[in-house]
C-alpha positions as CSV (number, residue, x, y, z in Angstrom):
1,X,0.0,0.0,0.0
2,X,1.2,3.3,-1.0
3,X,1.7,6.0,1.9
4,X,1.0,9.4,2.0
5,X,1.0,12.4,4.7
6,X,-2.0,14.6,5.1
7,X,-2.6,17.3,7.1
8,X,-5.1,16.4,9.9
9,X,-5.0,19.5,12.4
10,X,-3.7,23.0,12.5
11,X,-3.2,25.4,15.3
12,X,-1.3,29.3,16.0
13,X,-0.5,31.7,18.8
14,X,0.1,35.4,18.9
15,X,1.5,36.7,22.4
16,X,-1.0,39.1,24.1
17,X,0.6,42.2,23.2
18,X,-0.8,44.0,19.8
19,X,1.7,47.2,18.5
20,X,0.4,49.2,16.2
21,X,2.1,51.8,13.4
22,X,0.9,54.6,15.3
23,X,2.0,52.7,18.9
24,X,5.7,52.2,17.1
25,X,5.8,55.1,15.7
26,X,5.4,56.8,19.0
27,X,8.2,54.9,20.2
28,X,10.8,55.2,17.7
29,X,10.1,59.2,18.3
30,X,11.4,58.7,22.0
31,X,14.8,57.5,20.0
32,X,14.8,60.3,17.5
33,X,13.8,57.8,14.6
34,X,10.8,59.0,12.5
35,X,8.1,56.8,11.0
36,X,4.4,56.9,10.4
37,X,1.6,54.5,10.1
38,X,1.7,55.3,6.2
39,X,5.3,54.7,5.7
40,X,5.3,51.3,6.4
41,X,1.9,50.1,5.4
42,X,2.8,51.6,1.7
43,X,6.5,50.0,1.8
44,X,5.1,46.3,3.4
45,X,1.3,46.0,4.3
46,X,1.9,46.0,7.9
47,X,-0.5,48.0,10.0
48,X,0.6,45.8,13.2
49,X,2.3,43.3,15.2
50,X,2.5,41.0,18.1
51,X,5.4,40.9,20.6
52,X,5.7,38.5,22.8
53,X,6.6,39.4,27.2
54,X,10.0,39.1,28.3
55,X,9.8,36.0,29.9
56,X,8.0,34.2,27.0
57,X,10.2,31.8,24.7
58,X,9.6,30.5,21.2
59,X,9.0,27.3,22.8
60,X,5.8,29.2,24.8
61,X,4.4,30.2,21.7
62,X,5.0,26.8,20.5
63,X,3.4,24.8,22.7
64,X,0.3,26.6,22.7
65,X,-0.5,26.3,18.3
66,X,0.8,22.6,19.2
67,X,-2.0,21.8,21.9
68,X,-4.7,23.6,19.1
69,X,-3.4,21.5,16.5
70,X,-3.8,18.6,18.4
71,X,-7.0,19.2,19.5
72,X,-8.4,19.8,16.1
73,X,-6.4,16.6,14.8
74,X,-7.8,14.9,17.7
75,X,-4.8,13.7,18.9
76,X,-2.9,13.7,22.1
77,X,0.6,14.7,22.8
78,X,1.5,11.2,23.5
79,X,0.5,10.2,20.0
80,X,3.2,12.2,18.4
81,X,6.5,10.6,17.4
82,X,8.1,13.3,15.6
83,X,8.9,17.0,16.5
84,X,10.4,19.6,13.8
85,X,10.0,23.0,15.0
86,X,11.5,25.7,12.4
87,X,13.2,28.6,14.3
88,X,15.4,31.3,13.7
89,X,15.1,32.2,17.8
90,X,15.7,29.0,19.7
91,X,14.7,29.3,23.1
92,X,18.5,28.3,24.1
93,X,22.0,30.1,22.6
94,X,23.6,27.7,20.4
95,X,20.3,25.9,19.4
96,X,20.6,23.6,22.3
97,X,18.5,21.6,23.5
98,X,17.1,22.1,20.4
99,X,13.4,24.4,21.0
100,X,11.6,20.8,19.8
101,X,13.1,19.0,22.8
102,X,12.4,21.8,24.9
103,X,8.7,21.7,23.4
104,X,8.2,18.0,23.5
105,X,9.1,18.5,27.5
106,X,6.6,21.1,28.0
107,X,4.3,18.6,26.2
108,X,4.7,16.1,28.7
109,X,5.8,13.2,26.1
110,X,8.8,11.5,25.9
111,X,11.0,9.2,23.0
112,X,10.1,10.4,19.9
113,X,12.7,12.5,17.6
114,X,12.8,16.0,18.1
115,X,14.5,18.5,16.1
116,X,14.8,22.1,15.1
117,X,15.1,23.6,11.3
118,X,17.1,26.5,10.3
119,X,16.0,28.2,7.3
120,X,14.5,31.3,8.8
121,X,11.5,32.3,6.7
122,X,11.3,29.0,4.8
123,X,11.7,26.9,7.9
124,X,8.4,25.7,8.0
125,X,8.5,24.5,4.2
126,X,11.7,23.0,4.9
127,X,10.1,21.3,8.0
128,X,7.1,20.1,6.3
129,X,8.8,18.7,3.5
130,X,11.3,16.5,5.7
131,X,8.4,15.2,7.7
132,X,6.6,14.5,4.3
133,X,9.3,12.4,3.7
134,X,9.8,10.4,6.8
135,X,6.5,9.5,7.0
136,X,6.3,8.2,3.3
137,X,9.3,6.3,4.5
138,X,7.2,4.3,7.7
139,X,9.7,6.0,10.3
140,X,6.8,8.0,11.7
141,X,3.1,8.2,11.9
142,X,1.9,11.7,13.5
143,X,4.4,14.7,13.6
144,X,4.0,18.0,14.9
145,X,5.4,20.7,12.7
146,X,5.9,24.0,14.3
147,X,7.1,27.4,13.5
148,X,7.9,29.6,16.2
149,X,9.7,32.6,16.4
150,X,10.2,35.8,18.7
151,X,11.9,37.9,16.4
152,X,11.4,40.9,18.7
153,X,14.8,39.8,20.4
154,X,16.5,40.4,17.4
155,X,15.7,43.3,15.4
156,X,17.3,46.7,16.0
157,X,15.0,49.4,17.4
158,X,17.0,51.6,15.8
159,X,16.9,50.8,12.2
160,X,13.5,51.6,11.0
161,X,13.7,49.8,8.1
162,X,13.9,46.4,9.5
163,X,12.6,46.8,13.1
164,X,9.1,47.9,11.4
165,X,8.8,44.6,9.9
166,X,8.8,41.8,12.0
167,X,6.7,39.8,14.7
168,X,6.5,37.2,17.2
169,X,4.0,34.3,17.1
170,X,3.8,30.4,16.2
171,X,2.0,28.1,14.2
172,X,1.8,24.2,13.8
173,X,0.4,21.5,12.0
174,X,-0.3,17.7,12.8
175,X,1.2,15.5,9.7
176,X,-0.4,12.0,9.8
177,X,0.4,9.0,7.7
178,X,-3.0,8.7,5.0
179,X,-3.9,6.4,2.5
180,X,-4.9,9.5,0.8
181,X,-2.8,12.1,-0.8
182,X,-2.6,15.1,1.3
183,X,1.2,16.2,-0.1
184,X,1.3,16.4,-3.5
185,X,4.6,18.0,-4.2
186,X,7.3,19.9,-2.8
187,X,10.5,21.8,-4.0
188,X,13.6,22.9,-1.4
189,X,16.4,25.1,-2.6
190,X,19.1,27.4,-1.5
191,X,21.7,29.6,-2.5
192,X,24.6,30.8,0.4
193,X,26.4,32.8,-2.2
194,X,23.0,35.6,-1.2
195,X,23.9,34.7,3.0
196,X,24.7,38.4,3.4
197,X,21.6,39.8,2.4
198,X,19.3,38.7,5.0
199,X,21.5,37.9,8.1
200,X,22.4,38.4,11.6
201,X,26.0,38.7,11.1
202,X,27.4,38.0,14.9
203,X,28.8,35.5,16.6
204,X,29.9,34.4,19.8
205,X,33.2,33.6,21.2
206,X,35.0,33.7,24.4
207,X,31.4,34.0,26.2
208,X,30.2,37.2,24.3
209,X,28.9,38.3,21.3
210,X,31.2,39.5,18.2
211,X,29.9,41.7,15.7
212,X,25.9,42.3,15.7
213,X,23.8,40.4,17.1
214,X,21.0,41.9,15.3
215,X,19.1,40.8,12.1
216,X,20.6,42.5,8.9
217,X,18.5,42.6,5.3
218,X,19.3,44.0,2.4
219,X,15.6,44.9,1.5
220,X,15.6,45.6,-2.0
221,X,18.1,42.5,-3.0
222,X,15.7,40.5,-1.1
223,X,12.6,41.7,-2.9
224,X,14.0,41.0,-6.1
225,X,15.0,37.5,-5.5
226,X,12.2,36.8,-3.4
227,X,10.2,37.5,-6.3
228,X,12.1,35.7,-9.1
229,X,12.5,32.4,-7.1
230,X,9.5,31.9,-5.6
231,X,7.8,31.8,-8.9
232,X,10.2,29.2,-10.2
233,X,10.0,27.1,-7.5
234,X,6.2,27.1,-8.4
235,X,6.2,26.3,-11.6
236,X,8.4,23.7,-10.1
237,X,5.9,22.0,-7.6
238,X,3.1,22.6,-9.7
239,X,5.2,20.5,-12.9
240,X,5.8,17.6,-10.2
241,X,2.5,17.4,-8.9
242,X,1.4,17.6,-13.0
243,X,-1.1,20.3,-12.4
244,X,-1.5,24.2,-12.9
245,X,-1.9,27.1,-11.6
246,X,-6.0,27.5,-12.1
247,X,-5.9,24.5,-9.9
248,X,-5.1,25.8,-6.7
249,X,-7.7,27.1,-4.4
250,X,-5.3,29.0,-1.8
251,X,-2.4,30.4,-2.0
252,X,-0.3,31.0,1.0
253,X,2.8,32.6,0.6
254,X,5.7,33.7,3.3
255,X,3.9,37.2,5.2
256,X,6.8,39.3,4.6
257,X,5.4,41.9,2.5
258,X,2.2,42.9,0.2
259,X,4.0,43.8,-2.2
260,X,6.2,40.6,-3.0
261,X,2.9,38.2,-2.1
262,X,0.5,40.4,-4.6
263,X,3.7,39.7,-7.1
264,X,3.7,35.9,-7.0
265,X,0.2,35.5,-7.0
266,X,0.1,37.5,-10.3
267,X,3.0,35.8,-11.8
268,X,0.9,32.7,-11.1
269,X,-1.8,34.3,-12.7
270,X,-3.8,33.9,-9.8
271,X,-6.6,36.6,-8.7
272,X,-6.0,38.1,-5.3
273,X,-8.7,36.5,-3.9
274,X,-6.9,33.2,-4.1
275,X,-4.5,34.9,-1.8
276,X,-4.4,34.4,2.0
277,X,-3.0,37.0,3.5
278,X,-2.2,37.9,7.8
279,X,0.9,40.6,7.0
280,X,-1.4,43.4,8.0
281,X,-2.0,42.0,11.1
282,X,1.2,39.8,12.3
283,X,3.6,41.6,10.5
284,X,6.8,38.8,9.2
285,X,6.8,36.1,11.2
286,X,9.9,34.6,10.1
287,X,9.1,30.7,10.1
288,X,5.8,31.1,12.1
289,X,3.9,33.4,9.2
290,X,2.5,30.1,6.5
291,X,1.4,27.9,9.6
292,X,-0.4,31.3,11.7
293,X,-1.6,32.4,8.3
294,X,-2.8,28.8,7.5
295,X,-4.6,28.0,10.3
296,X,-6.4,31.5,10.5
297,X,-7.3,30.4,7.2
298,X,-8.5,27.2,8.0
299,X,-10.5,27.8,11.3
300,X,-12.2,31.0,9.6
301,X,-13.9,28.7,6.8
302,X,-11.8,29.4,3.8
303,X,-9.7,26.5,3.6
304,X,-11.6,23.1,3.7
305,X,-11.2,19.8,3.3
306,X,-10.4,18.8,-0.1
307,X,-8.9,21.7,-1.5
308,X,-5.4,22.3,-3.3
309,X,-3.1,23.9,-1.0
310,X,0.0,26.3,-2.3
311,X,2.6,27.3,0.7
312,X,5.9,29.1,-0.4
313,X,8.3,30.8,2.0
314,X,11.9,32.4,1.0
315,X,14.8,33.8,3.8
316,X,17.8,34.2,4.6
317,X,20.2,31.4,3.5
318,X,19.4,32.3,1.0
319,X,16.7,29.7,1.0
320,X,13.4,29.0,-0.6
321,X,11.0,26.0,-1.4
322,X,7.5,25.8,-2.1
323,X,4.9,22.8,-0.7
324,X,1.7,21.9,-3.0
325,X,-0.9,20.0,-1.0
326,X,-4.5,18.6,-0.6
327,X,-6.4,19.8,2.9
């Protein structure tokens, strides 16, 4: 018998705390740095964001799209024997104990694997895709895929280009083995020769941090790659899967910015409508934005069961991949 994955339970968190423009704005002017409410939603869409307390980790977040996941997948905790959780802000400096272990502790379940993915804003494509794959293979039966990230801790409040941008939140999916197809195709590439373009450049050595420990983008080299690869890549899925474009009922692209998301979908030819978009609301959420957006998506009534799925996320790496599925 052929074996497939399907998606059988999504779930998403946003911390408490809701910044506006006009709330940022306000802040920045305490530094001397000025910005407005149109500024940034003409330049990205973004009209607000979530940030997440001090003492709340990615792993936080995590746990709580994870427990809404399983509850719409009908699953318990103990019923999950593989953990992936894409993050570019691991609860832990270094990366370990990975966020997943930390997360499958919190869960109260013990045993299964557990790792983290690092491909910042296409984690959770990455992610997906590996647990596709293992899964296909008969190692594992339900996985939780998660992307978390609190990317507050890392942007500079001084550079209003980038510190405008970003979010913290988390999202997750249950992945179960199916006799049905649920993923149909996916596509993971990468290019490190971009690395410098969207980065955070520092490292650490003798016990402190060398260089900047803050995020560093190159926005316009990033919006025109973004651009050109995401539409190859899905051309790509949608070649493998041997279907088009007018076939997909939703399209859920990486929430970085309007402007690059209204550009794939009309590359694809698809109408806006097709389009689910959260940028306005979350701002980027790194590896957390397709799952949040997704389940959103899902729990509102637009996605049902049965439909054709597009997810594509590109980031820093540079990395990019694209995910074609069946709800």
């Amino acid at each position: 018998m052929i074996r497939y994955s399907k998606i059988t339970g999504t779930g998403s968190h946003l911390p408490a705390r809701r910044v506006t423009n006009d709330q940022l704005a306000a802040q920045l002017a305490e530094q001397g740095i000025e910005t407005s409410d149109e500024w940034i939603v003409t330049r990205s869409g973004i009209s607000a964001r979530h940030y997440a307390a001090p003492d709340v980790k990615s792993s936080d977040l995590a746990v709580s799209a994870a427990q809404a996941a399983l509850e719409m997948a009908k699953l318990t905790a103990s019923d999950i024997d593989l953990i992936i959780v894409a993050t570019s802000t691991p609860d832990h400096l270094g990366g370990f104990p990975s966020t997943a272990c930390v997360v499958q502790r919190k869960l109260g379940v013990a045993g299964g694997a557990a790792f983290d993915v690092q491909a910042v804003c296409s984690g959770f494509v990455y992610a997906l895709t590996i647990a596709d794959g293992l899964i296909k293979a008969g190692a594992h039966k339900n996985a939780l895929i998660i992307g978390a990230e609190v990317f507050s801790r890392i942007i500079d409040f001084k550079d209003r280009t980038t510190c405008v941008l970003f979010g913290d939140g988390a999202g997750a999916v249950v992945l179960s083995a199916s006799d049905t197809p649920g993923i149909l195709a996916s596509k993971l590439h990468a290019d490190g020769s971009h690395g410098d373009i969207l980065c955070m450049p520092g490292n650490i050595g003798d016990g402190v941090v060398q260089g900047s420990a803050f995020l560093h983008m190159d926005g316009q080299a990033v919006f025109k790659l973004a651009v050109s690869v995401l539409d190859k890549v899905a051309h790509e899925v949608l070649e493998a899967a041997g279907m088009e474009a007018s076939q997909i009922d939703w399209l859920i692209p990486h929430q970085a910015n309007i402007r690059i998301m209204q550009g794939t979908a009309k590359k694809l030819g698809l109408p806006l409508e097709k389009m689910v978009v959260t940028v306005q609301e979350h701002g980027n959420t790194s590896a957390a934005s397709i799952p949040l957006a997704l389940d959103i998506a899902v729990r509102d009534g637009r996605v049902k069961a049965g439909q054709t799925v597009m997810m594509e996320g590109v980031g820093g790496g540079f990395t990019w991949g694209a995910v074609l599925l069946r709800m």
